[in-house]
DRENVEXLUM-424954 format. One record per residue (C-alpha): x, y, z; residue in three letters. Coordinates in steps of 0.25 Angstrom, whole numbers. Layout:
% DRENVEXLUM-424954
r X X&Y Y&Z Z&type ALA
...
% end
This chain:
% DRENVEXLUM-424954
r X 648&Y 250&Z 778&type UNK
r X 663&Y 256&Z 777&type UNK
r X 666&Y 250&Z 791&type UNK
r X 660&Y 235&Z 784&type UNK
r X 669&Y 238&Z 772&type UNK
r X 681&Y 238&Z 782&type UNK
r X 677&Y 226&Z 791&type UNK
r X 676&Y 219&Z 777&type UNK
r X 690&Y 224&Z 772&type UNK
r X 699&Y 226&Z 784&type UNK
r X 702&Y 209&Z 786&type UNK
r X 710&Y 211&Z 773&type UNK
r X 714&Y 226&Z 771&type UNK
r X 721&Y 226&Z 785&type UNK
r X 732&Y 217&Z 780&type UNK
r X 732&Y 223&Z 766&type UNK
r X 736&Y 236&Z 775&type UNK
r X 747&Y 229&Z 780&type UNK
r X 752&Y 224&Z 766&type UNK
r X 752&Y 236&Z 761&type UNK
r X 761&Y 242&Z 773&type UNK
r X 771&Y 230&Z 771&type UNK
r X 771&Y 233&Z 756&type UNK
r X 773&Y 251&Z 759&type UNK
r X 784&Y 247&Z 768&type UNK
r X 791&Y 238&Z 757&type UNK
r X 790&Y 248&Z 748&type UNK
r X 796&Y 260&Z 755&type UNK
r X 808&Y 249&Z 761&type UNK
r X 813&Y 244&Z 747&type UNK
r X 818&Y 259&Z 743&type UNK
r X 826&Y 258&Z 756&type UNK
r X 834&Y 247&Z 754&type UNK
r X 834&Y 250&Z 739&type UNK
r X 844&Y 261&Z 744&type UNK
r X 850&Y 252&Z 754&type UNK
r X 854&Y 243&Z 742&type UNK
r X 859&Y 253&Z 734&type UNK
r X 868&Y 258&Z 746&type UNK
r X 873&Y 245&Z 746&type UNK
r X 878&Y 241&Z 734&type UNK
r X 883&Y 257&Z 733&type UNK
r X 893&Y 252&Z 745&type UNK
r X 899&Y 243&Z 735&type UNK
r X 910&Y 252&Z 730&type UNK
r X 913&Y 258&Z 743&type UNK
r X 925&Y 249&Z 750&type UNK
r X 929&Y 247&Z 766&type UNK
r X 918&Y 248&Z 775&type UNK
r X 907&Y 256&Z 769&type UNK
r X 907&Y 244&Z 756&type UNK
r X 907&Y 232&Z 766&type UNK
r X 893&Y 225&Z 767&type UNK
r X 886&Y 232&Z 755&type UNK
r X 883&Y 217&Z 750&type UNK
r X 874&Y 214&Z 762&type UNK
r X 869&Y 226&Z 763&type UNK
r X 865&Y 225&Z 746&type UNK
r X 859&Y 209&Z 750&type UNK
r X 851&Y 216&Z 762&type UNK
r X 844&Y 227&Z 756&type UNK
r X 842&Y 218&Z 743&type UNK
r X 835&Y 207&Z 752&type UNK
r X 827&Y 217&Z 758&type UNK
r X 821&Y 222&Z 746&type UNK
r X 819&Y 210&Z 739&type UNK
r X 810&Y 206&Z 753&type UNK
r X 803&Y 219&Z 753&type UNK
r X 800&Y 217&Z 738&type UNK
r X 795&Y 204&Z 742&type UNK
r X 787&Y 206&Z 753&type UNK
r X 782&Y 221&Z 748&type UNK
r X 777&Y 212&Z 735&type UNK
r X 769&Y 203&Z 745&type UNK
r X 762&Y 212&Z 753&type UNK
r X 757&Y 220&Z 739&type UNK
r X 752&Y 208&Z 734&type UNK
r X 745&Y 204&Z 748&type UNK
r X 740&Y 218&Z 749&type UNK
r X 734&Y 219&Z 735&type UNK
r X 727&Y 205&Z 740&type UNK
r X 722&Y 209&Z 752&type UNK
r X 716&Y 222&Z 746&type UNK
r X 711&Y 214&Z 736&type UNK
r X 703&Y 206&Z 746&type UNK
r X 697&Y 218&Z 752&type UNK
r X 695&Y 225&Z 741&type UNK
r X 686&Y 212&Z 736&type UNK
r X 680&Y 211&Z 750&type UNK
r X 675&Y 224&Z 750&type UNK
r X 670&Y 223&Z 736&type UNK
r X 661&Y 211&Z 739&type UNK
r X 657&Y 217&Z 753&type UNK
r X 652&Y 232&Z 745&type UNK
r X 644&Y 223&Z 735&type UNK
r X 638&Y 212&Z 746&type UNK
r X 634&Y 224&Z 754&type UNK
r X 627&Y 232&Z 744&type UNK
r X 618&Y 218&Z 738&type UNK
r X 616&Y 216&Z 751&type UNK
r X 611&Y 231&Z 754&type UNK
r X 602&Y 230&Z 740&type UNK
r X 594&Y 216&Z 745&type UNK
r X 592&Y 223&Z 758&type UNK
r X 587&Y 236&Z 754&type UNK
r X 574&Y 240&Z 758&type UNK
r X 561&Y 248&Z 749&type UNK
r X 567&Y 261&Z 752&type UNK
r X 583&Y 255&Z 748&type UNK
r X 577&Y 248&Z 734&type UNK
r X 571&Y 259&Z 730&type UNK
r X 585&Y 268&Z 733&type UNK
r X 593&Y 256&Z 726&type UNK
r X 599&Y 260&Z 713&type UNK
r X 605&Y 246&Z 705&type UNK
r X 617&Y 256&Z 697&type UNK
r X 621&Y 261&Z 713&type UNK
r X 623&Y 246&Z 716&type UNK
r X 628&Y 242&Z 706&type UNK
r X 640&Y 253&Z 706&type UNK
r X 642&Y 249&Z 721&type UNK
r X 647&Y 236&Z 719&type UNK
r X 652&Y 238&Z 704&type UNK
r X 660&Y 251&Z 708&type UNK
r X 661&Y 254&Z 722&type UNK
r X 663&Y 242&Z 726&type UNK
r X 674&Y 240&Z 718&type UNK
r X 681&Y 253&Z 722&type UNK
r X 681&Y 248&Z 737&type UNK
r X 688&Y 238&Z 728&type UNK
r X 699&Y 246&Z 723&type UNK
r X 701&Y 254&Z 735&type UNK
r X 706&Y 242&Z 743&type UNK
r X 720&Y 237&Z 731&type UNK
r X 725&Y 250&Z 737&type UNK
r X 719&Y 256&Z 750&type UNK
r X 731&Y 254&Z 758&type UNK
r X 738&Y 264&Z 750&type UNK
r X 729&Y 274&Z 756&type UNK
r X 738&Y 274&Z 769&type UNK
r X 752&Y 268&Z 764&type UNK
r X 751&Y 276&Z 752&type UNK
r X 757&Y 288&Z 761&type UNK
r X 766&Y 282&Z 770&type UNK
r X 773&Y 277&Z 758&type UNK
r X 773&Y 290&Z 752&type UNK
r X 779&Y 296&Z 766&type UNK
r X 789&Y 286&Z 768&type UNK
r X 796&Y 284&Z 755&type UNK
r X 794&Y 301&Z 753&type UNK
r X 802&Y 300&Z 767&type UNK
r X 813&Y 291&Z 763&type UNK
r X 813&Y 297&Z 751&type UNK
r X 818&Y 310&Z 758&type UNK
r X 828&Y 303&Z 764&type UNK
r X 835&Y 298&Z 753&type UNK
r X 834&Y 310&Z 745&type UNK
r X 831&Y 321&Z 752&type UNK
r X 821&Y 333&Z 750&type UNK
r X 822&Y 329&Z 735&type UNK
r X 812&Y 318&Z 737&type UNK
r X 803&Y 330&Z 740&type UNK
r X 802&Y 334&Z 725&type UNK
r X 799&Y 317&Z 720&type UNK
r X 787&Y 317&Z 730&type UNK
r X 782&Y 328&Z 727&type UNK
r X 782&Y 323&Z 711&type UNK
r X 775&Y 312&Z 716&type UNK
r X 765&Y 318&Z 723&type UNK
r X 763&Y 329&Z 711&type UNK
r X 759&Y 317&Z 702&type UNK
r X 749&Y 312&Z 711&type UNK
r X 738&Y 323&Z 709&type UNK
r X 741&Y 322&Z 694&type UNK
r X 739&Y 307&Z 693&type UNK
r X 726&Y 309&Z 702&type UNK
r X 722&Y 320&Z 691&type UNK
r X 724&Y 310&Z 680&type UNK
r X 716&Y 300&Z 686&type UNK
r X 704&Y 309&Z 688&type UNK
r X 705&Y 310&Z 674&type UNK
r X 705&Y 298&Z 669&type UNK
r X 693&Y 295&Z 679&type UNK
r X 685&Y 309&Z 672&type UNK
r X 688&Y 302&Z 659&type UNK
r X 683&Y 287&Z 661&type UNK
r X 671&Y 294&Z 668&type UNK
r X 667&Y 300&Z 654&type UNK
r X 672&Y 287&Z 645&type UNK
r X 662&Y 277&Z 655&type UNK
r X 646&Y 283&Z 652&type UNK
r X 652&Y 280&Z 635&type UNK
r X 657&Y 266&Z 640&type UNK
r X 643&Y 264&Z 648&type UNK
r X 637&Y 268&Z 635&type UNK
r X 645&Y 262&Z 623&type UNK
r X 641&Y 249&Z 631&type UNK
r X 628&Y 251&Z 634&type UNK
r X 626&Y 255&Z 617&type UNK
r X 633&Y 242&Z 614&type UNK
r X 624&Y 234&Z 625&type UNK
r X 610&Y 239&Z 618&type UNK
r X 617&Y 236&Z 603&type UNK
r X 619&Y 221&Z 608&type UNK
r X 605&Y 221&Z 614&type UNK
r X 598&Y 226&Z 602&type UNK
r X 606&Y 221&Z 591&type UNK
r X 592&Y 217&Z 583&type UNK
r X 587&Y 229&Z 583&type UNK
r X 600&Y 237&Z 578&type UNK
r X 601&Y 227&Z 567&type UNK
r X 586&Y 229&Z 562&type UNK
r X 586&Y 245&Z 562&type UNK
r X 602&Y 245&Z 557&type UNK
r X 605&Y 253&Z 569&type UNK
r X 621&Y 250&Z 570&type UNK
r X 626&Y 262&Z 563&type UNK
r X 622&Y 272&Z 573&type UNK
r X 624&Y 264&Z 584&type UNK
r X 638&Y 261&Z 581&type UNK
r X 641&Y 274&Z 578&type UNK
r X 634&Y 276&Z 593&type UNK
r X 645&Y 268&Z 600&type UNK
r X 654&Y 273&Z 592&type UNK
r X 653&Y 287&Z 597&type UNK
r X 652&Y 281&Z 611&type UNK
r X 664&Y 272&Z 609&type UNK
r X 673&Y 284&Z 602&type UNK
r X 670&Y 292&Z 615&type UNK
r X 674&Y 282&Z 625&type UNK
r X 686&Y 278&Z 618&type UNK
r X 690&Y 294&Z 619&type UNK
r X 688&Y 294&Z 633&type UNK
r X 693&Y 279&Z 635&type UNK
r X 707&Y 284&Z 627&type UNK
r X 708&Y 298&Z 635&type UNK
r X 706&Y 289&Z 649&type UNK
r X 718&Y 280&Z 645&type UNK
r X 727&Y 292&Z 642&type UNK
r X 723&Y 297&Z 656&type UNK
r X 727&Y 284&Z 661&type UNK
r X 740&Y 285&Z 655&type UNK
r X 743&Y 297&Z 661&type UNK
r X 741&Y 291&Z 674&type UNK
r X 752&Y 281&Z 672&type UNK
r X 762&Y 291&Z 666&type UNK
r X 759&Y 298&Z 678&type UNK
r X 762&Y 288&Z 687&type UNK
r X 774&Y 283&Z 681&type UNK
r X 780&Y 296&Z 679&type UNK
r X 778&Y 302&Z 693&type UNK
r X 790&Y 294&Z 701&type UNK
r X 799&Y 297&Z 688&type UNK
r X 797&Y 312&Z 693&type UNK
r X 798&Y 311&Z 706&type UNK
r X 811&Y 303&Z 705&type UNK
r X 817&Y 315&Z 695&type UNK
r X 811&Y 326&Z 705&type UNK
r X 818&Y 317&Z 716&type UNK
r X 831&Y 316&Z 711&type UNK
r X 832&Y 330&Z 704&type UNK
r X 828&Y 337&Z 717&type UNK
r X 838&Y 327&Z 723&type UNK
r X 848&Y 332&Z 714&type UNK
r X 848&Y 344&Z 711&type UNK
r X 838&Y 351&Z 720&type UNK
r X 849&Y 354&Z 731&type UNK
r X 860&Y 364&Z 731&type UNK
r X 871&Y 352&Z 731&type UNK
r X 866&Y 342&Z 721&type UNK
r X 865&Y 329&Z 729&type UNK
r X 870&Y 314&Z 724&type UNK
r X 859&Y 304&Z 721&type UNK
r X 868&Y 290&Z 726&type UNK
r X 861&Y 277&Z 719&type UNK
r X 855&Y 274&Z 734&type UNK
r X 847&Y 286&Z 733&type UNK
r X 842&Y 285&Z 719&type UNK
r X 837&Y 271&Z 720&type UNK
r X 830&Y 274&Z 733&type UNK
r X 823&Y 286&Z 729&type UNK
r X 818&Y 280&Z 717&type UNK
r X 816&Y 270&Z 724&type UNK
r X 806&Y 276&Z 734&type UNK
r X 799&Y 286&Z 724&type UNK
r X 795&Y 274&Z 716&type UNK
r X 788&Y 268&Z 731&type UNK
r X 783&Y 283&Z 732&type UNK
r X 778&Y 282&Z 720&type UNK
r X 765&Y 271&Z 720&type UNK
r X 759&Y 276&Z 733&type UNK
r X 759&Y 291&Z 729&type UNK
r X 753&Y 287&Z 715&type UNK
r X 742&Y 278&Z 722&type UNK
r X 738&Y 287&Z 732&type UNK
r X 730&Y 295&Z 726&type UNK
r X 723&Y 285&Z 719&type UNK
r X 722&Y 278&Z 734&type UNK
r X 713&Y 290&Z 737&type UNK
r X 704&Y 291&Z 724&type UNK
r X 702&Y 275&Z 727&type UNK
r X 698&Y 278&Z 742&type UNK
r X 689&Y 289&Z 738&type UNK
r X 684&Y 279&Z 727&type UNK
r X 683&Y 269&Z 738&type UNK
r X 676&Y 277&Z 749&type UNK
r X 666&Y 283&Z 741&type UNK
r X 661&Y 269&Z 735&type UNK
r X 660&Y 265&Z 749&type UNK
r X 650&Y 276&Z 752&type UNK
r X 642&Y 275&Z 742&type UNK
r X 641&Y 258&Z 746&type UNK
r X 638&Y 264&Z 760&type UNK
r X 626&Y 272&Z 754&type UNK
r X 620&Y 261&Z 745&type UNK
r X 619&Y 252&Z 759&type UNK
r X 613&Y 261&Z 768&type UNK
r X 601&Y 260&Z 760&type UNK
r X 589&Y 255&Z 768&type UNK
r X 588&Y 239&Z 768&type UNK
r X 578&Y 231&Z 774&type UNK
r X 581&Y 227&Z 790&type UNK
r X 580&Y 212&Z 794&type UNK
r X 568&Y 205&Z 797&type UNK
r X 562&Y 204&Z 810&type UNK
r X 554&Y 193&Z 815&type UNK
r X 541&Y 192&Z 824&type UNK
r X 535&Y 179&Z 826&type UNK
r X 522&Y 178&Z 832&type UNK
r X 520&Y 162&Z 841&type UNK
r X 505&Y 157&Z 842&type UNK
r X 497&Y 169&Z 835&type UNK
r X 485&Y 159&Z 837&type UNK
r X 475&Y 171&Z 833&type UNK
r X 473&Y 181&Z 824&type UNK
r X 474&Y 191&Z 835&type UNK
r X 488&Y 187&Z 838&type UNK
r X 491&Y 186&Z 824&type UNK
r X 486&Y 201&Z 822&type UNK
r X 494&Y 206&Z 834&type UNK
r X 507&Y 199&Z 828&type UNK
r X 504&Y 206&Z 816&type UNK
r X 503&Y 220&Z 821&type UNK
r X 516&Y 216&Z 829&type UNK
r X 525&Y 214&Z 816&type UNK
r X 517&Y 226&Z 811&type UNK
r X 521&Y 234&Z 822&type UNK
r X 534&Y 229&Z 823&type UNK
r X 536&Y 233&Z 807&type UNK
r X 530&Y 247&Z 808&type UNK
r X 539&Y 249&Z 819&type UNK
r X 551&Y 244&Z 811&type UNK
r X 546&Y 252&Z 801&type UNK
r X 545&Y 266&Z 809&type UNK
r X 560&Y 263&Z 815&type UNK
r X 565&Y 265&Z 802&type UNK
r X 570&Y 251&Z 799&type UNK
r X 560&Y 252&Z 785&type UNK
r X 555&Y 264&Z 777&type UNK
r X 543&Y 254&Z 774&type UNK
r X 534&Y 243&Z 781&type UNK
r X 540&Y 229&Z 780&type UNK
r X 532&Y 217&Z 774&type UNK
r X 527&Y 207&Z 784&type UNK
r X 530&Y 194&Z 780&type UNK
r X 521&Y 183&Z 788&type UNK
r X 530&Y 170&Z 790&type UNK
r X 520&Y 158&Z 795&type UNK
r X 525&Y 145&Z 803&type UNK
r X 515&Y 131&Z 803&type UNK
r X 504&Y 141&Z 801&type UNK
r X 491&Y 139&Z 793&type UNK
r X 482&Y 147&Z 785&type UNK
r X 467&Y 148&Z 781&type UNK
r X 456&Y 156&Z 772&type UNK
r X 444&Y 160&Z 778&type UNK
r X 441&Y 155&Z 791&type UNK
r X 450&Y 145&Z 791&type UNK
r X 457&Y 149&Z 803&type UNK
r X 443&Y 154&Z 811&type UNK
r X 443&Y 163&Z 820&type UNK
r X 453&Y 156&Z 828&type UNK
r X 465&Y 163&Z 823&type UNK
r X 476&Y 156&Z 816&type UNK
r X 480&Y 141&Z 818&type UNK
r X 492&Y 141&Z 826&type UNK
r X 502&Y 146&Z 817&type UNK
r X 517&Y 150&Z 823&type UNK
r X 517&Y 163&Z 815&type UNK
r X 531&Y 172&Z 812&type UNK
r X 530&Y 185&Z 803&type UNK
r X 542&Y 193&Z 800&type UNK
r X 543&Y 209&Z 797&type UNK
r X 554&Y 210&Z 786&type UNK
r X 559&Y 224&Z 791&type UNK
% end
């Protein structure tokens, strides 16, 4: 089933792939000729030889980071699309497969087949193949990002960059934490939504008779005890969330004080921090920045992902019924020959049957071409009147 899954999303994730590479290498570029710029226009004030040309060298490094800006815009935009595709294309794939699976399941399969399993397959898991594929590539560009911006970082400032990454990388298990708490939260806040609907759902439905025995004082007071509690929960999940986005805010602000501090002052001759460097640095932490924070939301998506696909694997190897088979019988001119082409498809189904193609023996359906038939001795002791006769085992 996994290997379909790819056959299905390889015609479109393969460029995405590549959209995504063109977009990393934009990103990692623009901090370079950021610096290049600033270089440039710091050549302004110097005379003779080293000040001459600082005006075409300003035009080229700003030409070429307006066409990186453009063409890193462009491949974002075409690689969210393509992964959009796929992630609909495998979407529709999960759910076709598993309606398919539940007509063609046999006895044994029905009785195995659970409607809430199904239902959560192509409500939830499919969906989660869904979500996988916005930012899949990240998986592997995510750290070759990370270690070329880490290394050009330590060439422009040094060993300080050391101390930045490492506040970077510090935030990442804390932001992880947080998540899992607001997912503990929203796990408890989801039965008292499941059942403050569910309350509201049998009111509606039986309006007359809470009217006729004055029940709506103790069933408001129901929901509203329900409704208190999920708004407790509901309010201590959005403060968890806000937590997350302070962390993810705050966490290049520290790296870029770490970075410049250690850069500063962590040396036994304090070091000058030129406008060239300053603007490249911040420059590359904020491009460090998105892929160290989305990683680890990369691998909770893939172990999301990988999990639902397991599961959908499972639900189709269920046994489903095999295709029919077909044994026509020409010119059974006798109830002799009729007999012995019975106990052929007999034979044929028992053997079936013992091969392990079906925990239970098929139904015979008998299929009849220009044929007659008679009650009593209508037919004689003749046998049957020339019919071209064709019976099928569904197997």
């Amino acid at each position: 089933f996994k290997k379909r899954l790819w056959r299905v999303a390889a015609p479109t994730m393969v460029p995405a792939g590549v959209m995504c590479a063109i977009q990393s290498t934009c990103v990692v570029m623009q901090p370079l000729l950021l610096r290049e710029l600033v270089i440039a226009v710091s050549l302004q004030d110097e005379g003779g030889d080293a000040g001459r040309g600082w005006q075409t060298r300003g035009l080229v490094a700003t030409l070429l980071i307006f066409m990186l800006t453009i063409i890193s815009s462009l491949a974002g935009q075409r690689q969210l699309h393509l992964a959009f595709r796929t992630g609909q294309r495998l979407r529709v794939t999960v759910i076709a497969e598993v309606y398919s699976a539940i007509l063609e399941l046999n006895a044994k399969g029905v009785q195995s087949l659970n409607s809430g399993e199904a239902t959560n397959l192509v409500a939830n898991d499919a969906q989660k193949l869904l979500e996988l594929t916005q930012n899949f590539h990240l998986l592997w560009a995510a750290p070759i990002q990370i270690m070329a911006v880490s290394g050009l970082l330590l060439w422009v400032l040094g060993p300080a960059t050391l101390a930045g990454t490492v506040t970077l990388v510090v935030c990442m298990p804390l932001g992880k934490k947080v998540t899992e708490m607001m997912i503990a939260v929203r796990t408890q806040r989801l039965p008292l939504l499941d059942e403050r609907v569910r309350l509201c759902s049998e009111m509606v439905a039986g309006i007359k008779a809470i009217k006729l025995n004055n029940w709506e004082a103790p069933l408001i007071e129901k929901l509203m005890t329900i409704r208190k509690a999920e708004t407790k929960l509901a309010r201590k999940e959005l403060f968890v969330w806000g937590m997350t986005l302070v962390i993810m805010v705050l966490s290049p602000t520290f790296a870029v004080l770490t970075t410049f501090a250690t850069f500063v002052f962590g040396f036994e001759h304090s070091q000058v921090l030129t406008a060239s460097d300053s603007f490249s640095a911040l420059a590359l932490i904020m491009a460090l920045r998105f892929p160290i924070n989305q990683l680890a939301q990369v691998l909770t998506q893939v172990a999301q992902a990988w999990r639902a696909a397991h599961r959908i694997a499972i639900f189709l190897s269920h046994p489903r019924r095999t295709t029919s088979t077909t044994i026509s019988i020409a010119a059974a001119t006798t109830n002799a020959d009729a007999d012995a082409a019975a106990d052929a498809i007999a034979n044929k189904s028992s053997g079936a049957v013992a091969g392990g193609e079906e925990d239970e023996a098929a139904p015979v359906i008998l299929h009849v071409k220009n044929g007659a038939f008679g009650v009593g001795t209508a037919f004689g002791d003749g046998g049957l009147a020339d019919p071209s006769v064709e019976k099928s085992v569904e197997k």
